[in-house]
DRENDO-1510 file (C-alpha; in Angstrom, 1 decimal, always signed):
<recs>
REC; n; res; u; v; w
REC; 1; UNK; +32.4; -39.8; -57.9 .
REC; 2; UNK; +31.4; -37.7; -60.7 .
REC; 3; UNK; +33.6; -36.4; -63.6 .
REC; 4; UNK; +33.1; -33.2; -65.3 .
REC; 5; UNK; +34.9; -32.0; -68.9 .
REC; 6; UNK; +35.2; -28.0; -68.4 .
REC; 7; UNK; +33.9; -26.4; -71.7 .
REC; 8; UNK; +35.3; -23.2; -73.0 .
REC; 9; UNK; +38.4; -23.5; -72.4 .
REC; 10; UNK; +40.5; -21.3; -75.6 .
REC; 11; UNK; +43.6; -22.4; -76.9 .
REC; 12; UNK; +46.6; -21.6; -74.5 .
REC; 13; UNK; +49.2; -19.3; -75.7 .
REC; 14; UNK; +52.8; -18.9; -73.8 .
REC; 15; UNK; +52.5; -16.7; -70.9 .
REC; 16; UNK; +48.4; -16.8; -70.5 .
REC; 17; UNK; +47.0; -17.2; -66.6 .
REC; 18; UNK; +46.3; -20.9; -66.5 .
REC; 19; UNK; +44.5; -20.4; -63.0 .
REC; 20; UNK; +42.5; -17.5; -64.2 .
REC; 21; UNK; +41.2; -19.5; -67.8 .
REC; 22; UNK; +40.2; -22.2; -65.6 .
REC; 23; UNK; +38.6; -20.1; -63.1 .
REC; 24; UNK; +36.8; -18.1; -65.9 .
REC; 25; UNK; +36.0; -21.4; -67.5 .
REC; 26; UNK; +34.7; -23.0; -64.2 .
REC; 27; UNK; +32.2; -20.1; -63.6 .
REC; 28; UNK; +31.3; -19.8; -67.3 .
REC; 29; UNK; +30.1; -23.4; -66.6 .
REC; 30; UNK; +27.9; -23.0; -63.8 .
REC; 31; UNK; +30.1; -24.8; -61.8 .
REC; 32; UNK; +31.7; -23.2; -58.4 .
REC; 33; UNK; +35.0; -25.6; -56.6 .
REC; 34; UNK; +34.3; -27.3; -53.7 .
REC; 35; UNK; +36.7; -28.1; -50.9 .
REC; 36; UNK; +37.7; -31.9; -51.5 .
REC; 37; UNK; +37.4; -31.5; -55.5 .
REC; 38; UNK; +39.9; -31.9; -57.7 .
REC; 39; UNK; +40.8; -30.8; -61.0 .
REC; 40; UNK; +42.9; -32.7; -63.8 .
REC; 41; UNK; +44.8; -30.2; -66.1 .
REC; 42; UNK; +46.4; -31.5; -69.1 .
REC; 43; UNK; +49.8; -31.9; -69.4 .
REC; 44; UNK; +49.9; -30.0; -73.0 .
REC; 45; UNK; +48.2; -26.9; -72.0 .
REC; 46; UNK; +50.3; -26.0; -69.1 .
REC; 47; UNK; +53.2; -26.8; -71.2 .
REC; 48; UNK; +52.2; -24.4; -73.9 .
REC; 49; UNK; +51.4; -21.7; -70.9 .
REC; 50; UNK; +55.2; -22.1; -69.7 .
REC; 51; UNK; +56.6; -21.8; -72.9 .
REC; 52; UNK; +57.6; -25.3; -73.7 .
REC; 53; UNK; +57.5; -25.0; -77.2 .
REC; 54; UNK; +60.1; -25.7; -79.1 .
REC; 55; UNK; +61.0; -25.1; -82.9 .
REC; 56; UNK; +62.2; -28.0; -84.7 .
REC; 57; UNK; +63.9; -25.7; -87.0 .
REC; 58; UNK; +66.2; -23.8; -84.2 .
REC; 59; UNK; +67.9; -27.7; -83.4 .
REC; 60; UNK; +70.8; -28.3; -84.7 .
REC; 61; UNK; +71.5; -32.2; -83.7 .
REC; 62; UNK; +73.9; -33.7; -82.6 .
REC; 63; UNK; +76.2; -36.7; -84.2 .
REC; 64; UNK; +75.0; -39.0; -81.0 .
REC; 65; UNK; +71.5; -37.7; -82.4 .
REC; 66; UNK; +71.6; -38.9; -86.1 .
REC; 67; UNK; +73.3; -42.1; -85.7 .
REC; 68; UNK; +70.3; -42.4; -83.1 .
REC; 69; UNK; +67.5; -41.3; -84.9 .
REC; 70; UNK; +68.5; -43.3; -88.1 .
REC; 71; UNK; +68.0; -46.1; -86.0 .
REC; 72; UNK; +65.0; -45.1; -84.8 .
REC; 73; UNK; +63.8; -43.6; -87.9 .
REC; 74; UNK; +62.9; -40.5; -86.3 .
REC; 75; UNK; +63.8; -36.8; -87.1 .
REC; 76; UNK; +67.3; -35.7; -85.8 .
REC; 77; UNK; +66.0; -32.7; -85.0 .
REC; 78; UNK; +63.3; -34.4; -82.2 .
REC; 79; UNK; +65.7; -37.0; -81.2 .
REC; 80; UNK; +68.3; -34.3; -80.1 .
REC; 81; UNK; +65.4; -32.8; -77.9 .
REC; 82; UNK; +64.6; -36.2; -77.0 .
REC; 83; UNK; +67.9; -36.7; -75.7 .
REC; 84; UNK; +68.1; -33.3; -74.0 .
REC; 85; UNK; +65.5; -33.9; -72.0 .
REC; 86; UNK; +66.7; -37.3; -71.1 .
REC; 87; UNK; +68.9; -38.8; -68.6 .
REC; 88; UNK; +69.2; -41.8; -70.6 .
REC; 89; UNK; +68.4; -44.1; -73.1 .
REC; 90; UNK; +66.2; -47.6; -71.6 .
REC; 91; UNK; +65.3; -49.1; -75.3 .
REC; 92; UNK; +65.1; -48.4; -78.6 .
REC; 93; UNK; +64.0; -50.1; -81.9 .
REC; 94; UNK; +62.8; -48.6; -85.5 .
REC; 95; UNK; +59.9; -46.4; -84.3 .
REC; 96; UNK; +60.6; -46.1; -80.9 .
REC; 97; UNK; +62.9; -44.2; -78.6 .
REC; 98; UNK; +62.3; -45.1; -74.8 .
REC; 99; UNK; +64.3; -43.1; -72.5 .
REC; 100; UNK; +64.3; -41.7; -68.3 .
REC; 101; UNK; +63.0; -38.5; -68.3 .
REC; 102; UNK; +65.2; -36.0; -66.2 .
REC; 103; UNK; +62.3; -36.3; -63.9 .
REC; 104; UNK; +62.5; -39.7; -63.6 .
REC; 105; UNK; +59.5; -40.7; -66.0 .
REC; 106; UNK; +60.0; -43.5; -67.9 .
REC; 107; UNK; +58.4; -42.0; -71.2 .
REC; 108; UNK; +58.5; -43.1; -74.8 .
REC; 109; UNK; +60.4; -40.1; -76.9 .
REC; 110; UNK; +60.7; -38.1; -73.5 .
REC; 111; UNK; +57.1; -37.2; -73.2 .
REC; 112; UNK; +57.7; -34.8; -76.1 .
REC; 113; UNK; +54.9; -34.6; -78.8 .
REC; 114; UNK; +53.8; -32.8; -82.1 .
REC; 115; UNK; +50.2; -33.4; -81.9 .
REC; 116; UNK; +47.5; -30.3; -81.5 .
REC; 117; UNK; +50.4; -27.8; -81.6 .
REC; 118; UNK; +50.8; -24.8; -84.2 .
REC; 119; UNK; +53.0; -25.8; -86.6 .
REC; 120; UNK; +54.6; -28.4; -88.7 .
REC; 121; UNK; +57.5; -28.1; -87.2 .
REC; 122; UNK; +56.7; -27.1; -83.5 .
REC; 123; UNK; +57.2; -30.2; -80.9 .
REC; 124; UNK; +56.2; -29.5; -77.0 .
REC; 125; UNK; +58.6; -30.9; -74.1 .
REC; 126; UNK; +57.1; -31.5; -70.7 .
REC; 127; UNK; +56.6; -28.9; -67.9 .
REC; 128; UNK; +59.8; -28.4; -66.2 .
REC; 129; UNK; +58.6; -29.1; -62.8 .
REC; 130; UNK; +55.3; -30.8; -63.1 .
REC; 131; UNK; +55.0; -30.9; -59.2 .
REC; 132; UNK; +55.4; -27.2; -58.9 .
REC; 133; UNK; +53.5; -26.3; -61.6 .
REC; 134; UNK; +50.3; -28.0; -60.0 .
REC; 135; UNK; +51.3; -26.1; -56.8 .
REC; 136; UNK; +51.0; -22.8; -58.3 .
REC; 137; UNK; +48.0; -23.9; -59.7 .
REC; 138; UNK; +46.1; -25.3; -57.0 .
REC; 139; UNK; +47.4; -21.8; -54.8 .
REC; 140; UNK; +46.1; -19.6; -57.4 .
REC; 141; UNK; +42.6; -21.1; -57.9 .
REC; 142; UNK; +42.5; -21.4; -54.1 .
REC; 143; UNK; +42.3; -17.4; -54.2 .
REC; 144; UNK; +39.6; -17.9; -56.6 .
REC; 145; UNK; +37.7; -20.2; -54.6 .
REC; 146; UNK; +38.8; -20.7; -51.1 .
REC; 147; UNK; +38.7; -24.3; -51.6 .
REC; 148; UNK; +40.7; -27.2; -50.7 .
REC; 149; UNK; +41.4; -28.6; -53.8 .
REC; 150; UNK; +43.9; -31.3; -55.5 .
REC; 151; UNK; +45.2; -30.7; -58.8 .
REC; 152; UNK; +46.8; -33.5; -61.3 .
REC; 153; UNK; +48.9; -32.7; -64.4 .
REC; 154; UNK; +48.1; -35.6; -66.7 .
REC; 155; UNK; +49.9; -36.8; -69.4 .
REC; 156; UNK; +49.3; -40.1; -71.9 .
REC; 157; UNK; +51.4; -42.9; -72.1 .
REC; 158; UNK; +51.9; -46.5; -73.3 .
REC; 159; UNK; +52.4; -49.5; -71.0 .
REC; 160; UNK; +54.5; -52.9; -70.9 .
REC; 161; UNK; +52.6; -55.6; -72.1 .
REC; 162; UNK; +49.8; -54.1; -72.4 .
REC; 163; UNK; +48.5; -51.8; -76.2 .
REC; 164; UNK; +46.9; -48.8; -75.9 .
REC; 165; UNK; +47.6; -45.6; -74.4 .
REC; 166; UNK; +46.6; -44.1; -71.0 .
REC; 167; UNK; +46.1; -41.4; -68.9 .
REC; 168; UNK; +48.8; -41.0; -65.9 .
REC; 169; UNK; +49.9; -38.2; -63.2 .
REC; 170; UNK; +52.8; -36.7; -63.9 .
REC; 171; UNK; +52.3; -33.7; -61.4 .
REC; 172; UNK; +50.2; -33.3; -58.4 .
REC; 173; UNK; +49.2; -30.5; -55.4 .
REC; 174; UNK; +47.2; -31.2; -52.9 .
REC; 175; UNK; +46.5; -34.8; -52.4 .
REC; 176; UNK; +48.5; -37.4; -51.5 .
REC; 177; UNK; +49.3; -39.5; -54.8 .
REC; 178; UNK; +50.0; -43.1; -52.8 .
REC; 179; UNK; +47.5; -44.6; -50.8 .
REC; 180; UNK; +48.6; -47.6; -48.8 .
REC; 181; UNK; +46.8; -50.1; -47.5 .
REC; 182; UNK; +49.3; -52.2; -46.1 .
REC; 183; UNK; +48.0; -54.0; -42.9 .
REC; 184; UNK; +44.3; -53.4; -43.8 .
REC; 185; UNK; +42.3; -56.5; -43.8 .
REC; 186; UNK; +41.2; -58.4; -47.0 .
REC; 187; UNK; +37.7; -59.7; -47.3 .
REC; 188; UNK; +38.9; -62.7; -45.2 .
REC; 189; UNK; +41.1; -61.1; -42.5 .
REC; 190; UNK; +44.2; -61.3; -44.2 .
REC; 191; UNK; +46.4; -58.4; -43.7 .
REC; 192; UNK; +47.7; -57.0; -46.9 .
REC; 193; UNK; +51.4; -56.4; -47.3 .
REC; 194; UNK; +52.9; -54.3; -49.9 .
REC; 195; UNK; +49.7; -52.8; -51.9 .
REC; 196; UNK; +49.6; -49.3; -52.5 .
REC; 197; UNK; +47.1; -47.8; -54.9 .
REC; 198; UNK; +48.2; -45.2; -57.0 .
REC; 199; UNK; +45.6; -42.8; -56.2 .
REC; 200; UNK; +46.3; -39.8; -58.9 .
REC; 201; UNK; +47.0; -42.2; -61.7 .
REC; 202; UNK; +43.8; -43.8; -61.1 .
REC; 203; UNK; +42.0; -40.2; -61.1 .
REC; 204; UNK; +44.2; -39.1; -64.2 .
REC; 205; UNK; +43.3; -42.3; -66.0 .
REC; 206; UNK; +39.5; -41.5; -65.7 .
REC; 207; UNK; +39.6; -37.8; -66.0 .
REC; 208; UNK; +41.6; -38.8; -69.7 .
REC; 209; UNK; +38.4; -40.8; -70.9 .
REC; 210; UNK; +36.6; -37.4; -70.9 .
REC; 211; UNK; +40.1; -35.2; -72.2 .
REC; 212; UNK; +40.3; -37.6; -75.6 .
REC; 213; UNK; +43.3; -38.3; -77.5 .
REC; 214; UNK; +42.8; -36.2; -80.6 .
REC; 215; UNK; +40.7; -32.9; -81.4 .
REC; 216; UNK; +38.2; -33.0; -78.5 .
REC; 217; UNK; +39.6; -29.4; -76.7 .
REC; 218; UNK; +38.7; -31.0; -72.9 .
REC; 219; UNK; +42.0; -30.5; -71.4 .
REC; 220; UNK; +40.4; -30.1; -68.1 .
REC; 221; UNK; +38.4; -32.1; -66.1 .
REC; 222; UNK; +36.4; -31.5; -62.4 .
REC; 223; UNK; +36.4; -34.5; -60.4 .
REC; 224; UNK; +34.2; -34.9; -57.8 .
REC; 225; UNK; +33.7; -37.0; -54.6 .
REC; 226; UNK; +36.9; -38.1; -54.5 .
REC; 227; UNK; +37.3; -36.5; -51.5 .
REC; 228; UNK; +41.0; -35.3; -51.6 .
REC; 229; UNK; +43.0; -34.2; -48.3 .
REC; 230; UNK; +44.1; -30.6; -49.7 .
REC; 231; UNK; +47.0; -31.4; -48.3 .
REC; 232; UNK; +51.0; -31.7; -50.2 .
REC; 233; UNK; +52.0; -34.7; -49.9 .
REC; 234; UNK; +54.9; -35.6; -51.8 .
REC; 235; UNK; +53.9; -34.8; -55.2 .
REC; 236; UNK; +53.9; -36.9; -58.1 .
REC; 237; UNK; +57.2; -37.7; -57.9 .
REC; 238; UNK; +56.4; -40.6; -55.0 .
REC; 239; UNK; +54.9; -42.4; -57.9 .
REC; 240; UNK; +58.2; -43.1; -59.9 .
REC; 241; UNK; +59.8; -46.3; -58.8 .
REC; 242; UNK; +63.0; -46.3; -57.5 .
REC; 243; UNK; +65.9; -47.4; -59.8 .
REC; 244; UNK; +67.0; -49.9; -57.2 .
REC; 245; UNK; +63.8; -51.5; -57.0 .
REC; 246; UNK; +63.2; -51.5; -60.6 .
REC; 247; UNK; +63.4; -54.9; -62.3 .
REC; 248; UNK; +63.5; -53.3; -65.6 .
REC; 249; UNK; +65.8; -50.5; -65.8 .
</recs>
């Protein structure tokens, strides 16, 4: 498997032709898709082609949004987004506001962020449908290309128990996200029972080594070798644990 950051990729502006930048981009790099490929997009730059911007400035919160935020010690402002974009609250403590995303993402501060946006006061929410966002993606580079491709949306995250952020799927096209294994032998004969490996958070996790965290401008990666169906199956969504058989929620 090889892993490739796409260079040249601009800043994205509301409304620009994700598909075609990347496309442009591909080609400017030599590089042509391949049936079984697969590209990971950053979350961030299809959020700013959607128009998920939002202006800290236009918020007016809300009185369940200060009492929050003062004890969280966060802006009203971003913790009435926060809790727009939430179902509910999971945890909170000074400095941090854990909450369910309305897509059922488990997220600190609702996946919303400030970082490598215009603006001092600008703060950029998730896509609205990750899922179908990739879709449209992978179908419009597949005009481009003719090849059966996957695509991820990644996004960064922290984990229980464990410091440091890392890359995870938050939308996927064409490639099933889950790969079970359950009944396959071990090295000994033993058939496994209940693992599944969480295929596009395993690419997402690698492709975010190459994206960086901070001024780097490699919000897309090629990923090659994988070897990915081109087939939907299920979307990222298959990924989020069920409430019920959540031990932590």
């Amino acid at each position: 498997m090889t892993l490739v950051a796409i260079e040249d990729i601009p800043l994205i502006e509301e409304g620009d032709d994700l598909a075609h930048i990347v496309e442009k981009a591909i080609t400017s790099n030599g590089l042509t898709l391949r049936s079984g490929d697969c590209l990971v997009i950053a979350q961030k730059v299809v959020s700013k082609a959607e128009g998920r911007s939002r202006n800290l400035t236009d918020i007016i919160p809300t009185p369940k949004a200060i009492v929050l935020a003062a004890e969280v010690e966060k802006d009203p402002r971003l913790v009435e987004l926060i809790l727009r974009e939430s179902s509910r609250v999971i945890a909170h403590c000074p400095g941090v506001l854990i909450v369910e995303h309305r897509l059922g993402i488990v997220h600190a501060n609702a996946g919303i962020d400030r970082s490598n946006v215009c603006g001092a006061d600008t703060a950029l929410l998730l896509p609205e449908q990750p899922d179908a966002s990739a879709h449209i993606i992978r179908q419009q580079l597949k005009k481009f290309s003719n090849a059966e491709i996957g695509v991820i949306i990644s996004d960064t995250a922290g984990r229980a128990w464990r410091n440091g952020a890392i890359g995870f799927a938050i939308g996927c096209a064409g490639m099933a996200p889950l790969k079970s294994l359950v009944a396959e032998p071990d090295l000994f004969g033993r058939l496994l029972e209940t693992t599944e490996v969480a295929v596009a958070d395993e690419i997402a996790a690698a492709a975010s080594l190459l994206m960086g965290q901070a001024g780097e401008g490699r919000p897309v990666i090629l990923v090659r070798g994988i070897g990915v169906s081109g087939e939907n199956s299920g979307g990222a969504s298959r990924l989020i644990r069920p409430q019920s058989q959540d031990l932590f929620r």
